[in-house]
C-alpha positions as CSV (number, residue, x, y, z in Angstrom):
1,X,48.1,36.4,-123.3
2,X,48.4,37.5,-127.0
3,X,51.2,36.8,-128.6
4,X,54.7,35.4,-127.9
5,X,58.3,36.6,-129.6
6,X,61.4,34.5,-128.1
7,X,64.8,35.5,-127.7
8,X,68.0,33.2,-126.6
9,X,70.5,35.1,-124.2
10,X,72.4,34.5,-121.5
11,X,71.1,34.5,-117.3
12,X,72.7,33.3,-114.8
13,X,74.8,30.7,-116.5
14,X,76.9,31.3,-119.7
15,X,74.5,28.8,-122.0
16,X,72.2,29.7,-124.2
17,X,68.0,29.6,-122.6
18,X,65.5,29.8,-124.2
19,X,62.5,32.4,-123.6
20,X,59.7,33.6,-125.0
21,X,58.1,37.3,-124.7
22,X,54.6,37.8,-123.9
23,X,52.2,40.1,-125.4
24,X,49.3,40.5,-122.6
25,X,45.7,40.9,-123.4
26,X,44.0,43.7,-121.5
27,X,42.2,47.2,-121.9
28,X,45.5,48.5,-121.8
29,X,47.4,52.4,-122.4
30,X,47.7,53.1,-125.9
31,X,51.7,52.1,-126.6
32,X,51.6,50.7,-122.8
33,X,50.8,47.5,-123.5
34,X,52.6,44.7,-120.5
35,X,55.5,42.8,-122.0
36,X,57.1,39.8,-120.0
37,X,59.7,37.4,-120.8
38,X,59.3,33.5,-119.8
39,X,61.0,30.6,-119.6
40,X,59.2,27.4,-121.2
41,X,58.8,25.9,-117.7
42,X,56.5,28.7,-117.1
43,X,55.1,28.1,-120.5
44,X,54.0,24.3,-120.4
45,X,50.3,25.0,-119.5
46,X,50.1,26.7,-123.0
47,X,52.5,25.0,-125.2
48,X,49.4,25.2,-128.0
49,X,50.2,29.0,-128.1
50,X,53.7,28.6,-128.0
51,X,53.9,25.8,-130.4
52,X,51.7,28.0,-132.9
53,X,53.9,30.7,-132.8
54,X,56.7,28.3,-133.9
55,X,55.4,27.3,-136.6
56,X,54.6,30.8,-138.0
57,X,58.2,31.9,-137.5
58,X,59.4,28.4,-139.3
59,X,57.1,30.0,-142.8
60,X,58.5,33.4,-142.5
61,X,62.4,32.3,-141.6
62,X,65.0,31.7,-143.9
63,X,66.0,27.8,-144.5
64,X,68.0,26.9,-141.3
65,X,70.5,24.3,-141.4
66,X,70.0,21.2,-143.1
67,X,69.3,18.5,-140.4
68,X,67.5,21.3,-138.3
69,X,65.1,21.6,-141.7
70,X,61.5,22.3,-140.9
71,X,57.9,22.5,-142.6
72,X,54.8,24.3,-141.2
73,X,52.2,22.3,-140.4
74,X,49.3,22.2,-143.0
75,X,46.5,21.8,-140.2
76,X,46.8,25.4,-139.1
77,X,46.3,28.9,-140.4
78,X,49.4,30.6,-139.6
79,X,49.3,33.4,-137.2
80,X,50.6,36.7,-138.3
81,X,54.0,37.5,-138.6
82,X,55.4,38.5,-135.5
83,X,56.9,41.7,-137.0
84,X,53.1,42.9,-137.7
85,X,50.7,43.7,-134.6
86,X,47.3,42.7,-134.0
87,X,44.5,44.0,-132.1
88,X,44.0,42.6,-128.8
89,X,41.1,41.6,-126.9
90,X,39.2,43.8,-124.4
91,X,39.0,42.8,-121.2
92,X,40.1,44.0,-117.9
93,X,43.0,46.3,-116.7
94,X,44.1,43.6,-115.1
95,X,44.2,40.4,-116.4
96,X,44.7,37.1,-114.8
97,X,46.1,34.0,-116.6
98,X,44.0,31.1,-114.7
99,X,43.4,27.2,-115.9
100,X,40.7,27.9,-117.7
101,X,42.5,30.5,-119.6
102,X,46.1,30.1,-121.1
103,X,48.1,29.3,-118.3
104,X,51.4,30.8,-117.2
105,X,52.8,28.7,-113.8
106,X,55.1,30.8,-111.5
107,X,58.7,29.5,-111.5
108,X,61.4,30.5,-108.1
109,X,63.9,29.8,-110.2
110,X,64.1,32.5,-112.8
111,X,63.5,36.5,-112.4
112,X,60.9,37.5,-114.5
113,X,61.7,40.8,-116.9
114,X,58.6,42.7,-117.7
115,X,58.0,46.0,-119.3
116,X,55.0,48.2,-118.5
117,X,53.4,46.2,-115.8
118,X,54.0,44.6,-112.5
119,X,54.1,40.8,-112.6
120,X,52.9,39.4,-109.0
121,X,52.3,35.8,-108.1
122,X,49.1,35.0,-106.5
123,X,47.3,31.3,-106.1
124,X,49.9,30.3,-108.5
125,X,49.4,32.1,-111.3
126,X,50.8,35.4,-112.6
127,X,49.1,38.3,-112.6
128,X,49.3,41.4,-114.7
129,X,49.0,45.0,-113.5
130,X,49.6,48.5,-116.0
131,X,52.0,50.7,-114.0
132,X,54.5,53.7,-115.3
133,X,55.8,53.5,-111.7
134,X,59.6,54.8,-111.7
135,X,61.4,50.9,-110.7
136,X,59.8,49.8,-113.7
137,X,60.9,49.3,-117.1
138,X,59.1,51.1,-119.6
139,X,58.8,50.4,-123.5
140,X,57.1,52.0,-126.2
141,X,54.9,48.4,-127.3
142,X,54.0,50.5,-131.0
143,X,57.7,49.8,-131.9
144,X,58.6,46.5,-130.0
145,X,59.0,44.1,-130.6
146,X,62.4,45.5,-132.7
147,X,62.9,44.2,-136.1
148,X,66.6,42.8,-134.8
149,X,64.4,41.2,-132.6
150,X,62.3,39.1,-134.7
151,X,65.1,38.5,-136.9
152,X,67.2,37.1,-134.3
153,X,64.2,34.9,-133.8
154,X,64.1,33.3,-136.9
155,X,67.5,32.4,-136.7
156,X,67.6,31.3,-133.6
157,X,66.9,27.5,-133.0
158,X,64.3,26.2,-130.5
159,X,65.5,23.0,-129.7
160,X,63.9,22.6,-126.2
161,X,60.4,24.4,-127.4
162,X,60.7,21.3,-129.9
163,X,61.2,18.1,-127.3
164,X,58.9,20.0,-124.6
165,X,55.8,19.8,-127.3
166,X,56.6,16.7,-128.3
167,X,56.6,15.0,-125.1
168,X,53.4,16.9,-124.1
169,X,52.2,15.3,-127.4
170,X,53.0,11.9,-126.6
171,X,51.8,12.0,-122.9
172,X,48.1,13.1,-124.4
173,X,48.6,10.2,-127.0
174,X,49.0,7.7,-123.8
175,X,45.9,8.6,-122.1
176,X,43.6,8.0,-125.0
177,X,41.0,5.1,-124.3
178,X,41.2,1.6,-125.7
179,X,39.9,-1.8,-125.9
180,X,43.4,-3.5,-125.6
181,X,46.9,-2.7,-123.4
182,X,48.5,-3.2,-126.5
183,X,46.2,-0.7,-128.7
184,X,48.0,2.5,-128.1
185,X,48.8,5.6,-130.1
186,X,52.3,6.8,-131.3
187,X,53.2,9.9,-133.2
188,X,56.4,9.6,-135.8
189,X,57.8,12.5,-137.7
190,X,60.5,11.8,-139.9
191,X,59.7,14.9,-141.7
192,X,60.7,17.6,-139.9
193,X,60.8,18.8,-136.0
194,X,56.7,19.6,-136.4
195,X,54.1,17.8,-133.6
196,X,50.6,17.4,-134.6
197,X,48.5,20.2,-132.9
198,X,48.6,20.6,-129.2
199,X,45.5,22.8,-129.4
200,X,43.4,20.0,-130.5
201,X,42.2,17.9,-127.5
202,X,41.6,14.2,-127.6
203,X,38.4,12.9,-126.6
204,X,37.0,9.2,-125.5
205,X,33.7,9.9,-126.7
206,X,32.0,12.7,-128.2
207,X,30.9,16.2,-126.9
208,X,27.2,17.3,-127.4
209,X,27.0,20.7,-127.9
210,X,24.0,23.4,-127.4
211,X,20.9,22.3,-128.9
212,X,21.9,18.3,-129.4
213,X,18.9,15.9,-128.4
214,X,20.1,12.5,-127.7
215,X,17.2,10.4,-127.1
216,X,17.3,9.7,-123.7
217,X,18.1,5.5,-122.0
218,X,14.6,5.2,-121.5
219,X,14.3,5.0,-125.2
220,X,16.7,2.4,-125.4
221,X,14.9,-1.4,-126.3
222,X,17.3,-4.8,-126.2
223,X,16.8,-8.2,-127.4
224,X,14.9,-10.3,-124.6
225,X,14.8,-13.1,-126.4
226,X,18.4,-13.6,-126.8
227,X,20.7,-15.1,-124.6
228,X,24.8,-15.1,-123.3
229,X,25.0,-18.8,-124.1
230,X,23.3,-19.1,-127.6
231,X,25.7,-19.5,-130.3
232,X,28.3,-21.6,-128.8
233,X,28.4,-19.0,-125.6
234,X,28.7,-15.8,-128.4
235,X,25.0,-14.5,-127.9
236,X,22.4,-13.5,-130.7
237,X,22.2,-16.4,-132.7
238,X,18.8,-15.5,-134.9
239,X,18.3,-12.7,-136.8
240,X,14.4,-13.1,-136.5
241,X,14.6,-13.3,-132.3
242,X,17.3,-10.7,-132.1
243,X,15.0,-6.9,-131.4
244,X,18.1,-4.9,-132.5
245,X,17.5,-5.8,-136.3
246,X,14.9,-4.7,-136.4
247,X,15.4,-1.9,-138.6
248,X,18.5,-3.8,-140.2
249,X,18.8,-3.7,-143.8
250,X,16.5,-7.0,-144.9
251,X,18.8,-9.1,-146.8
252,X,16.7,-10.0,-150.2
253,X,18.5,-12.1,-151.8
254,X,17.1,-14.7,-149.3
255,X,13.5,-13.8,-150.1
256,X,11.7,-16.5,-151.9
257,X,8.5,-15.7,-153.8
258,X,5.9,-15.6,-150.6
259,X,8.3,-13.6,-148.6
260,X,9.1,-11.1,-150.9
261,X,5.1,-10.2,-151.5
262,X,4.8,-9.4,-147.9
263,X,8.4,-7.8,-147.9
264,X,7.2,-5.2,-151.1
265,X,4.0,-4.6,-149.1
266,X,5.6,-4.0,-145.9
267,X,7.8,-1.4,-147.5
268,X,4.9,0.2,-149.2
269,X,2.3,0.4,-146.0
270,X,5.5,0.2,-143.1
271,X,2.4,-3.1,-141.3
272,X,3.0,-6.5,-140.9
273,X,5.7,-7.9,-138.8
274,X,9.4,-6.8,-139.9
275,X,10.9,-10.2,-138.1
276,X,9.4,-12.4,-140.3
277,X,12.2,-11.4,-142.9
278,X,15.7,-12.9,-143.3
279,X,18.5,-10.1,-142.2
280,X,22.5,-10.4,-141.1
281,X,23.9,-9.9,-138.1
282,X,26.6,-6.9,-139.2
283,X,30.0,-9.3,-137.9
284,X,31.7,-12.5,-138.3
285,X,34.6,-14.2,-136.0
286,X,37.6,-14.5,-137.4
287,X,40.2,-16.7,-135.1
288,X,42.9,-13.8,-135.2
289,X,41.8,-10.5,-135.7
290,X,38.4,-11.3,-133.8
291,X,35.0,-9.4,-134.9
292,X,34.9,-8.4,-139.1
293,X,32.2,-6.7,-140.8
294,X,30.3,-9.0,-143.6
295,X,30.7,-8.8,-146.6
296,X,26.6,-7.8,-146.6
297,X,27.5,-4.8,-144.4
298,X,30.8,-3.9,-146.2
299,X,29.9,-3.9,-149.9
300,X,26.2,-1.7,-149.1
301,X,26.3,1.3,-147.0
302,X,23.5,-0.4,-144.4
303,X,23.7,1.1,-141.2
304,X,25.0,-1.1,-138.6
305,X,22.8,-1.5,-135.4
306,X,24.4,-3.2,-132.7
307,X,23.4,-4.5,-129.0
308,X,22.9,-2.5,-125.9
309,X,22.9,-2.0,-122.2
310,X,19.1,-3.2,-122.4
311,X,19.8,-6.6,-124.1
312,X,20.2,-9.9,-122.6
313,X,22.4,-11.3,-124.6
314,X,25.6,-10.6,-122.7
315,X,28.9,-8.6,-122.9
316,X,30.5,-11.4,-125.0
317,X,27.4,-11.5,-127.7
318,X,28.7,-11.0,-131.2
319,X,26.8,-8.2,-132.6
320,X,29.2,-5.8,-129.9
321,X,32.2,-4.1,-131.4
322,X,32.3,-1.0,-132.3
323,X,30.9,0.5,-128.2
324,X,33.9,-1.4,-127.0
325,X,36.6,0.7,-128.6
326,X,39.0,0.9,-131.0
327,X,41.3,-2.5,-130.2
328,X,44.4,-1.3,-132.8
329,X,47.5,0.6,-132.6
330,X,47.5,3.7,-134.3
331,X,50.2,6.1,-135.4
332,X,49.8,9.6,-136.5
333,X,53.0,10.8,-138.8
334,X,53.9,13.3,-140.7
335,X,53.4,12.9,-144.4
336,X,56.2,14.1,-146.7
337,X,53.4,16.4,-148.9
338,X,49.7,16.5,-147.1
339,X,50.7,17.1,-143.3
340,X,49.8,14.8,-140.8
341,X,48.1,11.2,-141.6
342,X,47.3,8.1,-139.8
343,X,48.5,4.2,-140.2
344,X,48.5,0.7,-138.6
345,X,51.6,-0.6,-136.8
346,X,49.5,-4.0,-138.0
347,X,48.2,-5.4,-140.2
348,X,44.2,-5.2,-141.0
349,X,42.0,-7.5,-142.5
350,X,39.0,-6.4,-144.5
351,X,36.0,-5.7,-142.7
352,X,38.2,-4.7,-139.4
353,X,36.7,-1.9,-137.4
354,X,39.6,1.0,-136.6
355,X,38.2,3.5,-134.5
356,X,35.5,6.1,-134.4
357,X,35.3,9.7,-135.7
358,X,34.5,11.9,-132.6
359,X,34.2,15.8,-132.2
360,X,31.7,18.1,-130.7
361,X,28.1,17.4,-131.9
362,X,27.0,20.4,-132.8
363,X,23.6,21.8,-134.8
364,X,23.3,22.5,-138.5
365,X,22.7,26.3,-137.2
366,X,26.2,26.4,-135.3
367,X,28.0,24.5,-138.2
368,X,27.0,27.3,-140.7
369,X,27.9,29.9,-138.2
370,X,31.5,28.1,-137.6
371,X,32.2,27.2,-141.3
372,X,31.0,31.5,-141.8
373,X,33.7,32.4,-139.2
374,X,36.5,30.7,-140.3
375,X,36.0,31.9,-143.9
376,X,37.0,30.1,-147.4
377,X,39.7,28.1,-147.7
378,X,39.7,26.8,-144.4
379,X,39.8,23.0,-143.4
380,X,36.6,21.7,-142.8
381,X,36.6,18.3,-140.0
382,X,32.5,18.5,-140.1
383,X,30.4,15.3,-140.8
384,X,26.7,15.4,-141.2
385,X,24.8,13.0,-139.3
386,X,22.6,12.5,-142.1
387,X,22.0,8.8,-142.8
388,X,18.3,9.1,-141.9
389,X,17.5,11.8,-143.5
390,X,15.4,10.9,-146.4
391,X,14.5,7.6,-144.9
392,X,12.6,9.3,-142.0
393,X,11.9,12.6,-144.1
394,X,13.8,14.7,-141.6
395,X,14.7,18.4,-142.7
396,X,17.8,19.5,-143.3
397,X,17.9,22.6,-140.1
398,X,17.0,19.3,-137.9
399,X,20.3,17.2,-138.2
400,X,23.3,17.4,-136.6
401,X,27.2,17.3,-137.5
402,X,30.6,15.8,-135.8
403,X,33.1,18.7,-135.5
404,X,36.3,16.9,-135.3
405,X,38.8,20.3,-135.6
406,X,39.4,21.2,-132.2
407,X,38.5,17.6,-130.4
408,X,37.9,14.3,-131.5
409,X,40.1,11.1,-131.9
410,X,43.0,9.8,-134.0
411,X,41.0,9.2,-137.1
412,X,40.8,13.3,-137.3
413,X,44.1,12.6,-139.0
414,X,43.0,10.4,-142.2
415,X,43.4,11.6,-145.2
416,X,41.8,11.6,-148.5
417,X,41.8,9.3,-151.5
418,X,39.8,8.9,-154.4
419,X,40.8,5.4,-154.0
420,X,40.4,4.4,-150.2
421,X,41.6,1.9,-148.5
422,X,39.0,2.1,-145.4
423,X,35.0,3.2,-145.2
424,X,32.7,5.0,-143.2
425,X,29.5,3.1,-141.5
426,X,26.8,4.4,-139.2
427,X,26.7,2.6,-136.0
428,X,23.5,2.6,-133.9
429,X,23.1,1.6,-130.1
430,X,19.6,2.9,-129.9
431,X,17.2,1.7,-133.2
432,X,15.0,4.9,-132.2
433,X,17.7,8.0,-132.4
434,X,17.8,9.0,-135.9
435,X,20.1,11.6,-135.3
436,X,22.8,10.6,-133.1
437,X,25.0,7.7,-133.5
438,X,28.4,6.6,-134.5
439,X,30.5,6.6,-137.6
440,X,32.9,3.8,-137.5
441,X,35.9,2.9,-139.7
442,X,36.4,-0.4,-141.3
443,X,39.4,-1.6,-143.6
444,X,37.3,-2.0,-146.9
445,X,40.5,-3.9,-147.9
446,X,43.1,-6.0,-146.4
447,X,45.3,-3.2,-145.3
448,X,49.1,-4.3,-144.8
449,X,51.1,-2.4,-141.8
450,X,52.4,1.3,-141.7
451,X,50.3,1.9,-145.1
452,X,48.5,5.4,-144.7
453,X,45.0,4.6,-143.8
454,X,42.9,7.0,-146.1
455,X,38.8,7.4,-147.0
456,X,37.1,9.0,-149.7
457,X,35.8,12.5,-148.6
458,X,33.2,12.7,-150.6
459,X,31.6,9.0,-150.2
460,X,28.1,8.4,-150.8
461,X,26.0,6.1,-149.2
462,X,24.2,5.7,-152.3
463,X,24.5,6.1,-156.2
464,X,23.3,9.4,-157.2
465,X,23.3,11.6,-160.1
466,X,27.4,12.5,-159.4
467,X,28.5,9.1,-160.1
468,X,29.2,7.8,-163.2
469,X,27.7,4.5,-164.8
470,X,31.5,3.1,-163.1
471,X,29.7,4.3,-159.5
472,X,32.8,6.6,-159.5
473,X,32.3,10.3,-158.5
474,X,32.5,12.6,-161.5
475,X,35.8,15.3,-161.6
476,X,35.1,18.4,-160.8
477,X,36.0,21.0,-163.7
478,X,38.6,23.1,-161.8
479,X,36.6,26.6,-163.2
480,X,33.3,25.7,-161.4
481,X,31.8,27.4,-158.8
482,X,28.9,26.1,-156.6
483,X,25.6,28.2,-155.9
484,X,27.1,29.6,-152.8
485,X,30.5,30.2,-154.7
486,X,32.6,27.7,-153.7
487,X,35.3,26.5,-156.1
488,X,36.4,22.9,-155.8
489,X,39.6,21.9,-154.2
490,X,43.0,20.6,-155.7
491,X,43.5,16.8,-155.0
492,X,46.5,15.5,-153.6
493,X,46.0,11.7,-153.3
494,X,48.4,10.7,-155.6
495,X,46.4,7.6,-156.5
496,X,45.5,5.9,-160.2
497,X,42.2,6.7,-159.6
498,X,42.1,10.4,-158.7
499,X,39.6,13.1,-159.8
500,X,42.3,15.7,-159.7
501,X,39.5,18.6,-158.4
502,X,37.0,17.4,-155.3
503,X,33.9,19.7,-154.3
504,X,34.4,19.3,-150.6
């Protein structure tokens, strides 16, 4: 199925239903190409196509009026104007539309008109044959659809196509995973009639790609030396017995003058015993909102490493958050001037975790192939899984990104700001996989409820030569262009700190 036009004319009953035409994909007759009109019910299987469509004929239609007012989404490239023609795709001369496919669901109720083709029902499913037999209905496709056509379609409102996304919408937002009944995900638009994209899906956990090495549970190594009731029945209770640590960020301002000998030759020659030196466990208890980061963990950029399936320190130990889940509501909404964003129902305390960022895991080589295809000027939802790379002297072709465009979780939806109000933070189950692991979201401040949740795109974990002597990231001179010849990018943020241009 290419592309779909809608009309609004009468059936069987005098009022007004809405359909859509179909453009069918096929090695088709030059100017033959099948046609079909549907009804939404036989469009809910690919409301993503339907739903696109939408929203290119909201940028292309006059204003409608005023409490039917609509924007275009700014998390999708539009699709062509449905008064120009694209190519379609070769593929057979007759085409099925099956589940893994877009999907169009037979419906007994309503008498499907096609053009060019015969439409027959089998398994289910409609299927698509080329005929020019006499009983039916031919149309020249170079010329159609008409240009009355399309602009009786941008005049035309689509007030079922609306409600039908959105409560598709809603239902996915339901089934996504938490820690807590009461953790769910809404969606509010007060904006206009838009819905966040229905042809992103939302994921649990992420997706590894072709070429992804996770190190495999036989890798994984626990605390033994730990146990469930240590710690007034809360687990790890010493840094120094607690395995997990021990590549955790050494805290030295705990060092006294013997210690930090053997800790500056230990970090020169990588011998001795790394236990012997004070660390943090990454989280504290806090009475109401349960587990928050340290302020050790929250002011540095130190990787968290957490307890796993192989420790003996229980399900209740301390030093387990992030694996269980996000355990806060969330709300995606439309933003009145950079699309969709994300908030908290609640409110957050500093140093409470949100959620994860999930996507497909995919290699460097795939990233550079996707970020190729879909050109300059695109929006870009890839994170490098890079916070080992210089540490472990790992090359660049060798790491892998999170590709949160087309699946991933809520926190796809945060935006910018050069002035955040929550930070990133590597979480590791397994001290020995330097390339796959979590990235987490904590409130770097308290955060009170329905405030936009935002990050700073460009965060370092470190201080480099970007930052000022403030540790502020320079502004971009808006007439610079990068090696490869990329300009920087406009910010939005809106906040007192804002660099204005962004190298993203």
């Amino acid at each position: 199925m290419d592309r779909l036009k809608r009309k609004s004319e009468p059936l069987v009953h005098p009022r007004q239903i809405e359909e859509y035409l179909v453009e069918w994909k096929g090695l088709w007759t030059s100017g033959h190409i099948p046609h079909s009109w549907h009804t939404l019910e036989e469009l809910e299987h690919c409301l993503n196509i339907v739903q696109a469509y939408l929203q290119k004929l909201i940028t292309t239609s006059p204003p409608p009026p005023p409490k039917f007012k609509r924007k275009s989404s700014e998390d999708h490239t539009p699709r062509p104007s449905p008064s120009y023609r694209t190519n379609t795709s070769p593929s057979s001369a007759s085409e099925s539309i099956h589940p893994e496919d877009h999907h169009v669901r037979v419906a007994r109720s309503h008498d499907v008109k096609c053009y060019n083709a015969i439409l027959t029902a089998k398994d289910g499913w409609f299927e698509v044959t080329e005929s020019s037999a006499a009983n039916v209905p031919q149309i020249d496709s170079t010329a159609f659809p008409t240009t009355k056509m399309v602009e009786e379609a941008k005049v035309t409102r689509f007030t079922s196509a609306t409600n039908k996304i959105r409560r598709e919408l809603i239902d996915r937002l339901k089934r996504i995973r938490s820690s807590k009944e009461d953790a769910e995900v809404t969606m509010a638009n007060t904006v206009d009639q838009d819905s966040p994209p229905l042809g992103f899906k939302f994921v649990d956990e992420s997706i590894l790609r072709e070429g992804v090495i996770k190190l495999d549970d036989d890798t994984l190594e626990g605390c033994h030396k730990c146990r469930p009731d240590m710690g007034q029945n809360i687990g790890c209770e010493y840094t120094r017995w607690c395995a997990c640590l021990e590549y955790a960020r050494v805290d030295e301002e705990r060092l006294d003058e013997r210690t930090l000998a053997l800790y500056l030759q230990w970090k020169e020659t990588d011998e001795g015993d790394p236990y012997q030196f004070p660390k943090r466990f990454p989280y504290r208890i806090d009475k109401t909102h349960g587990l928050l980061l340290n302020g050790f963990y929250l002011d540095s950029r130190h990787t968290i490493y957490e307890c796993n399936d192989r420790c003996r320190c229980g399900p209740r130990c301390k030093n387990r958050n992030v694996q269980w889940g996000r355990s806060v509501p969330l709300q995606i909404f439309k933003t009145k001037e950079r699309g969709w964003g994300l908030r908290c129902p609640v409110d957050l305390r500093r140093g409470q975790f949100i959620d994860t960022y999930r996507g497909e895991i995919i290699t460097s080589l795939e990233a550079d192939r996707r970020e190729k295809e879909a050109g300059f000027g695109k929006d870009s939802y890839l994170y490098s899984l890079d916070k080992f790379r210089e540490e472990k002297d790992l090359q660049e072709h060798d790491m892998f990104l999170v590709d949160g465009q087309f699946m991933g979780g809520p926190t796809r939806f945060i935006n910018h700001s050069c002035e955040p109000n929550c930070r990133q933070y590597a979480v590791s189950y397994n001290k020995h996989d330097f390339r796959v692991y979590d990235i987490a979201f904590f409130a770097c401040q308290d955060i009170p409820k329905n405030t936009e949740l935002t990050f700073d795109y460009m965060d370092k974990d470190e201080e480099d030569e970007d930052e000022d002597q403030h540790g502020s990231q320079r502004q971009a001179n808006p007439n610079d262009v990068s090696e490869g010849g990329i300009k920087p990018v406009k910010c939005r943020c809106g906040s007192k700190k804002c660099r204005k241009w962004l190298w993203m």
